[in-house]
MIDONU-132447 format. One record per residue (C-alpha): x, y, z. Coordinates in steps of 0.5 Angstrom, whole numbers, m for minus. Example, Ala and Ser with C-alpha at 12.3 -4.5 7.8 and 13.67 -1.06 7.14 Angstrom:
<rs>
[r [25 m9 16]]
[r [27 m2 14]]
</rs>
This chain:
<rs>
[r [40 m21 54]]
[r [42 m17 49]]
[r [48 m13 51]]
[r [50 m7 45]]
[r [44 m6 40]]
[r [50 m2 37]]
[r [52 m9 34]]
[r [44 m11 33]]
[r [44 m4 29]]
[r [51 m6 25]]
[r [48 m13 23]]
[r [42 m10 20]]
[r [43 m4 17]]
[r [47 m7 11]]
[r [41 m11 9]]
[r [38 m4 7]]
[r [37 m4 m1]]
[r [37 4 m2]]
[r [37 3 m9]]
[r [30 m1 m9]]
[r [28 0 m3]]
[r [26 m7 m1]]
[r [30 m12 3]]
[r [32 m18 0]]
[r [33 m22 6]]
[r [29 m28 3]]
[r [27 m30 m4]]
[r [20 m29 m4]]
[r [16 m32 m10]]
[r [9 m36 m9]]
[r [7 m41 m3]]
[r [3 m46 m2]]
[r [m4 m43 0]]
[r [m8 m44 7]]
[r [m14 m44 8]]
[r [m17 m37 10]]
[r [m21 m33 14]]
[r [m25 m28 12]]
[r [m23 m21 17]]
[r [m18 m21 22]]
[r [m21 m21 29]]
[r [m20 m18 35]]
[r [m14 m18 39]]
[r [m12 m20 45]]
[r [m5 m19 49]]
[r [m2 m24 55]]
[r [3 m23 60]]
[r [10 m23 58]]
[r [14 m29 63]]
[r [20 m27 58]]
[r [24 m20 58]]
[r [22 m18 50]]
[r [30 m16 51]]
[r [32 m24 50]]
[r [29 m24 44]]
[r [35 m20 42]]
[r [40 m25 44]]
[r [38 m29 39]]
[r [40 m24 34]]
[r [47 m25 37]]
[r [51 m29 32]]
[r [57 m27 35]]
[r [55 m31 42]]
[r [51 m38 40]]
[r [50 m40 47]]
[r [46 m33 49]]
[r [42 m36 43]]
[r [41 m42 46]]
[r [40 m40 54]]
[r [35 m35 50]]
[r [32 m41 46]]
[r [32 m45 53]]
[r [29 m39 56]]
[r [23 m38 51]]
[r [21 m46 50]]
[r [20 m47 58]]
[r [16 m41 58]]
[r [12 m42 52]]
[r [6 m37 50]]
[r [3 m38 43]]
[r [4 m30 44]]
[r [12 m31 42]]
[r [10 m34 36]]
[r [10 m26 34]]
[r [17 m24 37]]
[r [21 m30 34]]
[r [18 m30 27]]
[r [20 m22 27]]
[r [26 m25 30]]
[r [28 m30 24]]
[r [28 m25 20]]
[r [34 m21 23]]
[r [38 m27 25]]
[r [45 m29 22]]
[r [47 m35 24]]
[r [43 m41 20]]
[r [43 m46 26]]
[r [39 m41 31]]
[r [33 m39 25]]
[r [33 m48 25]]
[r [32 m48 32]]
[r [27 m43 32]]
[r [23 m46 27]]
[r [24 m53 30]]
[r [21 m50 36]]
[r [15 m47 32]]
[r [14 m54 30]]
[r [13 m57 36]]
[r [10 m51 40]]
[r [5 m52 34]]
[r [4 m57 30]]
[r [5 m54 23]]
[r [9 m58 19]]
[r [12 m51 15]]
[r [18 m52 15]]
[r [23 m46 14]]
[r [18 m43 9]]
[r [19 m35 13]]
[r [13 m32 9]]
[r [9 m39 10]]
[r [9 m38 17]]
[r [7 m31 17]]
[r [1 m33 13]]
[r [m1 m38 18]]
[r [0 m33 23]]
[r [m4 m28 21]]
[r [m10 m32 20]]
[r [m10 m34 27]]
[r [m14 m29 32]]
[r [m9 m23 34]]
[r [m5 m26 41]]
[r [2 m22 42]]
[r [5 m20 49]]
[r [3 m14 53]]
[r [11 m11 51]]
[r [10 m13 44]]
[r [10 m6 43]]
[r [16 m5 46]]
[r [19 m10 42]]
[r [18 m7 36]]
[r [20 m1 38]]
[r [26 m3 41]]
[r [28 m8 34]]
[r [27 m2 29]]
[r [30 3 33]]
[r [36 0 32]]
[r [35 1 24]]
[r [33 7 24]]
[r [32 12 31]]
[r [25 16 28]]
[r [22 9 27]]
[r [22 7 35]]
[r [16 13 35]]
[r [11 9 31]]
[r [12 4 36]]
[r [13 5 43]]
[r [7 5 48]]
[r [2 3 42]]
[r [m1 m4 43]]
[r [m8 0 45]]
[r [m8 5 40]]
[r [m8 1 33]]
[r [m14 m1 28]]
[r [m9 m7 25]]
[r [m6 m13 27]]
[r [1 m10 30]]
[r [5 m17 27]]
[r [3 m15 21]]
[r [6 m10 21]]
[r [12 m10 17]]
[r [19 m7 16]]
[r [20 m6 7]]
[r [28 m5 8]]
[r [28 3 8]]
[r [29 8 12]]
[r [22 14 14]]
[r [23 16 8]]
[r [29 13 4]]
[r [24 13 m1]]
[r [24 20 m2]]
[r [17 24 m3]]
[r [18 29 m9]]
[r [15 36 m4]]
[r [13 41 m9]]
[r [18 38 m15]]
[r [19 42 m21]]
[r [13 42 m26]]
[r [13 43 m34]]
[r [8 46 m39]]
[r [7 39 m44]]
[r [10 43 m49]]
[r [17 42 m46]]
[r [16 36 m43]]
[r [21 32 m49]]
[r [22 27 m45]]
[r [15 23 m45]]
[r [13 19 m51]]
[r [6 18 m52]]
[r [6 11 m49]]
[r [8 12 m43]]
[r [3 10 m37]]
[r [2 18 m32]]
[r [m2 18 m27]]
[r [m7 25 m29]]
[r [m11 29 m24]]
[r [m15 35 m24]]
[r [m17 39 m18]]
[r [m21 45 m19]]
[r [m20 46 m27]]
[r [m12 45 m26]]
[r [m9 39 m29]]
[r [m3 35 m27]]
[r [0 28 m30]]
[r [5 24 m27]]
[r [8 20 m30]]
[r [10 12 m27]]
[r [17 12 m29]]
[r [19 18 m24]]
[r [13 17 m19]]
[r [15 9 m18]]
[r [22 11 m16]]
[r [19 17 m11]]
[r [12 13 m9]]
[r [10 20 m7]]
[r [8 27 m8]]
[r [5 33 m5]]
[r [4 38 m10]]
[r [m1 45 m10]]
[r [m6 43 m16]]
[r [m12 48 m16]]
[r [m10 51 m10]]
[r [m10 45 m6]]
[r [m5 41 m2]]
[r [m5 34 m6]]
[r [m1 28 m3]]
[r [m1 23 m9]]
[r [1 17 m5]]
[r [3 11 m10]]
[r [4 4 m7]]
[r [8 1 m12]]
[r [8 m6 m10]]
[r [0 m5 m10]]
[r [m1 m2 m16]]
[r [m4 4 m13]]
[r [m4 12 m14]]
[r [m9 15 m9]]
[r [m9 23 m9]]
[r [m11 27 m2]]
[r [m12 33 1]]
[r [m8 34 6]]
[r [m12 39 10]]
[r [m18 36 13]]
[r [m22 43 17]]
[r [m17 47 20]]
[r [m11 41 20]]
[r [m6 40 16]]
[r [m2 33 15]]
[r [5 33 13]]
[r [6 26 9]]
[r [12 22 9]]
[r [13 14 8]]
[r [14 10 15]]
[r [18 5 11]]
[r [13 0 13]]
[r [8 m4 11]]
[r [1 m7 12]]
[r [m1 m13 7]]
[r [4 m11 2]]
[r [1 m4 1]]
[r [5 3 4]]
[r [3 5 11]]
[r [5 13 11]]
[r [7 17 17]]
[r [5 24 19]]
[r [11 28 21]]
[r [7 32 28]]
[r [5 26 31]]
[r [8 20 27]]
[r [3 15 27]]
[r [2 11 21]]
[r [m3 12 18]]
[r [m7 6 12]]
[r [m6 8 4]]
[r [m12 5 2]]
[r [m17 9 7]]
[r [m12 15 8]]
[r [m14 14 16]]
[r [m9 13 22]]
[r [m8 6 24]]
[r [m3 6 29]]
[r [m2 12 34]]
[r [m4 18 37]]
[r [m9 20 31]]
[r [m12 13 32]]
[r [m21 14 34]]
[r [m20 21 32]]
[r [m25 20 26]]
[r [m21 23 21]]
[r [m21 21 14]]
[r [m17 25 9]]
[r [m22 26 2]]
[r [m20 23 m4]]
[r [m20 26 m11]]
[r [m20 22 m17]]
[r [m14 20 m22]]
[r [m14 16 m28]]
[r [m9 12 m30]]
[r [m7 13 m38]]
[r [m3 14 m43]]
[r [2 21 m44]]
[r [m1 22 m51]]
[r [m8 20 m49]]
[r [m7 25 m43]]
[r [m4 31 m47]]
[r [m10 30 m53]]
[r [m15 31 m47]]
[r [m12 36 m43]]
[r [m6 40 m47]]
[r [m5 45 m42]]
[r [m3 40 m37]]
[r [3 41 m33]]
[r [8 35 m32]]
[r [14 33 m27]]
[r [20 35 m30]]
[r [25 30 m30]]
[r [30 35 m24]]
[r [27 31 m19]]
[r [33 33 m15]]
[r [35 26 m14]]
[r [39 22 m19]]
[r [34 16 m21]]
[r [35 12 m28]]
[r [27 15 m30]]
[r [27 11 m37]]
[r [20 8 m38]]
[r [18 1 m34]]
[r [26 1 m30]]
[r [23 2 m24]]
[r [21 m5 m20]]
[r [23 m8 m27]]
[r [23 m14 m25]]
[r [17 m15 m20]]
[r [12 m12 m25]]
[r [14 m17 m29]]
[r [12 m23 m26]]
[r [5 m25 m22]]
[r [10 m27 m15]]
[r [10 m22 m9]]
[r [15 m19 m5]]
[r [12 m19 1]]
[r [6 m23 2]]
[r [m1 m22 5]]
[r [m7 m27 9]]
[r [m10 m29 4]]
[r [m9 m32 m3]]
[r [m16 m31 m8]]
[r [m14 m34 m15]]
[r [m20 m31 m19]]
[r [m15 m26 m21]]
[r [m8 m26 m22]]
[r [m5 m23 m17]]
[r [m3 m17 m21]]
[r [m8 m16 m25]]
[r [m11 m9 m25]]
[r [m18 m7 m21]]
[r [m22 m1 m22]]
[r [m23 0 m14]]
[r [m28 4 m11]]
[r [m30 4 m4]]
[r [m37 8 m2]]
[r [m41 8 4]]
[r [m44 1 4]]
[r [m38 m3 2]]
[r [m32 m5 m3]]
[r [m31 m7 m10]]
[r [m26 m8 m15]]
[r [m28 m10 m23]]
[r [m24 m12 m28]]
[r [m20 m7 m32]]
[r [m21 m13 m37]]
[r [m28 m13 m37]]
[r [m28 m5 m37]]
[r [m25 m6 m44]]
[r [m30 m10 m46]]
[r [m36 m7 m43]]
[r [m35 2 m44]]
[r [m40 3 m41]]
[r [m42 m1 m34]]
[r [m46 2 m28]]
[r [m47 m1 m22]]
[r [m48 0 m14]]
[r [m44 1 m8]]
[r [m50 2 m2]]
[r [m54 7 m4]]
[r [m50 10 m9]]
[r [m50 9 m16]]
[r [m44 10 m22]]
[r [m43 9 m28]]
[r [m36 8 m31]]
[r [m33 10 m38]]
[r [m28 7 m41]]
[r [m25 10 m46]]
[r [m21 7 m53]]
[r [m14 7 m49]]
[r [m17 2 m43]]
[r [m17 9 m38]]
[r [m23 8 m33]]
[r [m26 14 m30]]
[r [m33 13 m25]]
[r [m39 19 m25]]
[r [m45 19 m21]]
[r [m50 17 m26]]
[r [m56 19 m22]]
[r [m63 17 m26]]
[r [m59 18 m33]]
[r [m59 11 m36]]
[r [m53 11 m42]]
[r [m54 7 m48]]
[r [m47 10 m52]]
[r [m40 12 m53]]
[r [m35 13 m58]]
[r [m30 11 m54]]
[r [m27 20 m54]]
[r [m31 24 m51]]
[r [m38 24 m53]]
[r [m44 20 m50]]
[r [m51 19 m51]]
[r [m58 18 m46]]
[r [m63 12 m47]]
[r [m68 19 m48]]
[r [m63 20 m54]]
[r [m60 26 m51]]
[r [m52 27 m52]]
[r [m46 28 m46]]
[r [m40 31 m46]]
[r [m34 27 m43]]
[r [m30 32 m38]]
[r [m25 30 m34]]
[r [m29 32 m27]]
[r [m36 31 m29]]
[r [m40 29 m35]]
[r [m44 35 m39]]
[r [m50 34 m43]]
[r [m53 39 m48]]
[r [m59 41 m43]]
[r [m55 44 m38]]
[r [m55 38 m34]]
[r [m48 35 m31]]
[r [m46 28 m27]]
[r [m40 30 m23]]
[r [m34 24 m22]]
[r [m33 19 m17]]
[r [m26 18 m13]]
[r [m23 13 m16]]
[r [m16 9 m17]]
[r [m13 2 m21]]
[r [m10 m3 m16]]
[r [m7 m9 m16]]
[r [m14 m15 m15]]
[r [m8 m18 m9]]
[r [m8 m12 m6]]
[r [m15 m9 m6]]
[r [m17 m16 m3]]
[r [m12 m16 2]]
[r [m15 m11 4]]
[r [m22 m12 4]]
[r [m22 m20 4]]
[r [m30 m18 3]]
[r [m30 m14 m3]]
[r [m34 m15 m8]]
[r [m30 m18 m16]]
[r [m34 m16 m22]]
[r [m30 m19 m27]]
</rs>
């Protein structure tokens, strides 16, 4: 059994990577695709004839015949529900004899022939149904408790209180967060924001007349904000690694949500954390997943945001406030150095289920989730294609994208559109003009079309999430 998560704690922690906030336990590139299934089903818990705690000796580089009584244990009691456990296990183990035996005996428990490939076994696993033993919970708690003590809460107690996969749950490398969110950051008129070249990629937001850019090369070194915009408290929560900016309200009725990053993801997307009950909460749906909020039926509400140029965003909105650079951290915010290297290529850091090459795993998706369903369409295609409507359900859209490639979504009702000028103007089938704003459409006789929420994300991403979207590309 595990003696003294004091050591447990020692080994780990230097893995941390504060700089990045991404563990570089494994080089994690492209694998060899697995057949898929479509949704994970649902999961199912076995009795533990193995104390969760022996899964721990296993880490004990220091004492290799803990680590074989523990692997001696395991094997005589075999459950297909260790296989969990001992793939988290791997991850953290030291000593390169015990992570040999552990894949040889994942071999022989089930037959699949993937050798020492972590991220290969993950991926098979994760399209089996969910098994994990009634203390995988524990397990967990106690695993990442010893990283970081606040990370135990997310945890503990909570094999029956989740709406995902709890072995999909992954460490990303930091501490709740290490990845420090910019809490009502400094803000500064365009006019003062000398810092910003006109190519540089923001992030724009209008709530109720007021306007905000956020510009990548900070936003990617924070991966939040929570901002008073328009009177309202807005949460931009953007997952770096999914290519996703999507902008909350924190307050739902009378509640108020204070966000943090958990430090943990679900299929490469960040799940976020409430500071009040600590539960974990999915980025893509802005819903609890994990926890005490878990079939409480609450749902932040989305605002719109378009990804665009500073120049583009600041010819559209001069009065636009922007994030200073006195950020309170010291961060190298110079354009495109934050996750230099991941953006460059199409390989992942952390991997998913599935694996759908219609899209390169990086290439943009305008998103768009409503009533009825998903979709993702090709920023690509946008370009080529303006003006583009189409139907989630009952609800109709339509997306303009201007002559800079930026997206926006409105609903277009009975009003069929037949021209654009790439700025600002458009014109009707019944040859009546419209005015592109940033919050509705505006036509000559009065008549307005509000916006839609919206946002960019990487095709991996979005189809990791929702493996039965629709692509339009």
């Amino acid at each position: 059994m595990i003696r003294n998560l004091k050591a447990l704690r020692t080994s780990m922690g230097r893995r941390v990577v504060a700089t990045t906030g991404i563990v570089g336990i494994f080089a994690i590139g492209s694998f060899a695709p697995l057949p898929t299934n479509a949704e994970s089903q649902e999961s199912q818990t076995a009795p533990a004839s193995v104390e969760f705690l022996t899964f721990f000796d296993l880490m004990q580089s220091h004492d290799p015949l803990l680590a074989g009584d523990a692997l001696q244990e395991i094997r005589a009691s075999w459950s297909p529900a260790y296989i969990p456990q001992l793939l988290e296990t791997v991850r953290f183990t030291r000593d390169p004899r015990v992570r040999a035996e552990i894949f040889v005996l994942l071999r022989e428990k089930t037959q699949q022939d993937i050798g020492h490939d972590y991220l290969a076994w993950n991926s098979w696993l994760w399209q089996q149904p969910e098994l994990i033993t009634e203390d995988y919970a524990q397990f967990k708690a106690t695993l990442y408790s010893a990283i970081d003590p606040k990370f135990g809460r997310y945890f503990k107690g909570r094999t029956d209180s989740t709406d995902i996969r709890l072995d999909e749950i992954v460490w990303g490398g930091v501490l709740q967060d290490g990845i420090p969110p910019l809490r009502n950051p400094e803000m500064l008129p365009a006019n003062e924001a000398d810092y910003l070249d006109d190519d540089n990629i923001v992030f724009g937001i209008v709530v109720n007349g007021e306007a905000h850019a956020y510009p990548k090369r900070i936003l990617a070194w924070h991966e939040m904000f929570i901002n008073d915009i328009g009177g309202e408290e807005i949460a931009g929560v953007y997952c770096t690694l999914c290519g996703t900016v999507i902008p909350y309200r924190t307050k739902l009725g009378d509640q108020h949500f204070e966000l943090g990053t958990s430090g943990f993801l679900y299929r490469s997307n960040k799940l976020m954390y409430d500071r009040e009950t600590q539960s974990l909460w999915n980025t893509f749906q802005g819903t609890p997943v994990v926890g005490p909020l878990v079939g409480s039926g609450i749902e932040l509400e989305r605002e719109a945001v378009v990804t665009t140029t500073w120049g583009n965003w600041r010819k559209r909105h001069p009065d636009t406030l922007v994030l200073s650079l006195n950020t309170g951290h010291k961060r190298d915010y110079g354009e495109g150095v934050a996750y230099q290297d991941y953006f460059a290529t199409d390989d992942l850091m952390f991997n998913t289920p599935f694996d759908d090459r219609r899209l390169e795993n990086k290439q943009e998706v305008v998103a768009l989730r409503f009533t009825g369903g998903e979709l993702a369409i090709d920023t690509d295609f946008l370009s080529r294609n303006p003006l583009y409507s189409d139907s989630i359900g009952l609800q109709d859209f339509l997306i303009v994208t201007d002559s800079a490639g930026s997206s926006r979504v409105y609903d277009h009702e009975e009003v069929r559109f037949t021209q654009y000028d790439g700025e600002v103007s458009l014109r009707d089938s019944t040859d009546v003009n419209w005015t592109l704003e940033e919050d509705q459409l505006v036509a000559t006789d009065g008549r307005t079309l509000a916006r839609l929420p919206s946002h960019r994300a990487f095709w991996f991403g979005w189809h990791a999430s929702f493996p039965s979207t629709r692509l339009v590309n």
